[in-house]
ZADREN-625324 format. One record per residue (C-alpha): residue in three letters; z negated, y, x. Coordinates in steps of 0.25 Angstrom, whole numbers, plus 2048, in hexadecimal, padded with zeros to 3 digits. Example, Ala and Ser with C-alpha at 12.3 -4.5 7.8 and 13.67 -1.06 7.14 Angstrom:
# residues 2
Ala7E17EE831 Ser7E37FC837 
***
This chain:
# residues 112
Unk800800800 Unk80380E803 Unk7FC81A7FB Unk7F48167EE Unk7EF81D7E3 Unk7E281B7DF Unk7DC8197D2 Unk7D88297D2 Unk7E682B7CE Unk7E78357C4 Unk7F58327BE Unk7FB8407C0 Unk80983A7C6 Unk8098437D3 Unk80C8397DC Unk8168317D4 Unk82183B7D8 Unk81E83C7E7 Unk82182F7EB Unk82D82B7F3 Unk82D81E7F0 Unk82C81F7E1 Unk81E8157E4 Unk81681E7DA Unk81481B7CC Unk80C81E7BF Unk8018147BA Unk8098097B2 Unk81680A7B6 Unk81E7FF7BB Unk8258027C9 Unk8317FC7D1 Unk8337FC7E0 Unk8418027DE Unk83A8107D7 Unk83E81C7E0 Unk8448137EC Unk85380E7F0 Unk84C8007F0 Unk8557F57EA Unk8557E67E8 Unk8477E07EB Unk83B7E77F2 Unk8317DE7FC Unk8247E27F8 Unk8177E4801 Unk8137D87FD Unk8207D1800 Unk8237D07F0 Unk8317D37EF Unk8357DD7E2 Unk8417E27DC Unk8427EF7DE Unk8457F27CE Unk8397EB7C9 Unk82E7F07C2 Unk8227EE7C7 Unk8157EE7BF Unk80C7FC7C3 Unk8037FC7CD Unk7F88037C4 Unk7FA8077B5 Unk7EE8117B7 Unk7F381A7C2 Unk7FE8207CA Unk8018147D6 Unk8088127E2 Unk8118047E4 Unk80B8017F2 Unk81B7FB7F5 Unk8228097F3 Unk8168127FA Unk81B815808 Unk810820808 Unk81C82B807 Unk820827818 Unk82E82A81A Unk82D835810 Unk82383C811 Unk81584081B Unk80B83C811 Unk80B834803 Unk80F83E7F9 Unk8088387EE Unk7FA83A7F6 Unk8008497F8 Unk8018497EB Unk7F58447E3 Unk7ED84D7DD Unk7E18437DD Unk7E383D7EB Unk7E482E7E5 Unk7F282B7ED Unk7E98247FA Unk7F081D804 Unk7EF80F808 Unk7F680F816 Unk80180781A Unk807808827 Unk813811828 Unk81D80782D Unk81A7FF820 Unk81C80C816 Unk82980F81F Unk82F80381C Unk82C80280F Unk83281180D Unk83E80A812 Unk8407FF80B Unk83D8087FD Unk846813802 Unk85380C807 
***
């Protein structure tokens, strides 16, 4: 994982439109890899699951905002400083480091 957001989350959506990676989405809502990237075909997961890129996937939360840990690359390669932490009024956009080589590759293999 990359950047979460905690439970403090107030659901006020600032983040949502920051994201490069489209990894952002509203409590309840389905997501798919192929949201907001050049992705296609079928997507090798973190945990070594493979996905097509089209699928809907069921919500990380149905309560707050959240982050898919597979599509955070913490904003490296686009910006200084995850702009969803910049962002948050409430400060619930923590990070969970990962090393940059890993959120590198994986801006590269969502952004073709």
């Amino acid at each position: 994982m990359a950047i979460i957001i905690t439970d403090e989350c107030i659901n006020c959506g600032a983040c949502e439109p920051e994201c490069p990676n489209n990894a952002i989405y509203e409590g309840g809502v389905e997501w798919a890899i192929s949201d907001g990237t050049s992705v296609t075909g079928s997507y090798k997961m973190k945990n070594g699951a493979e996905l097509e890129v089209d699928a809907q996937n069921e919500p990380v939360s149905d309560e707050f905002y959240y982050i898919v840990p597979d599509k955070c690359t913490e904003c490296i390669g686009f910006h200084e400083e995850p702009q969803c932490a910049a962002v948050c009024p409430v400060d619930c956009c923590v990070p969970d480091p990962e090393n940059e080589e890993i959120l590198l590759d994986r801006k590269e293999r969502l952004h073709l």
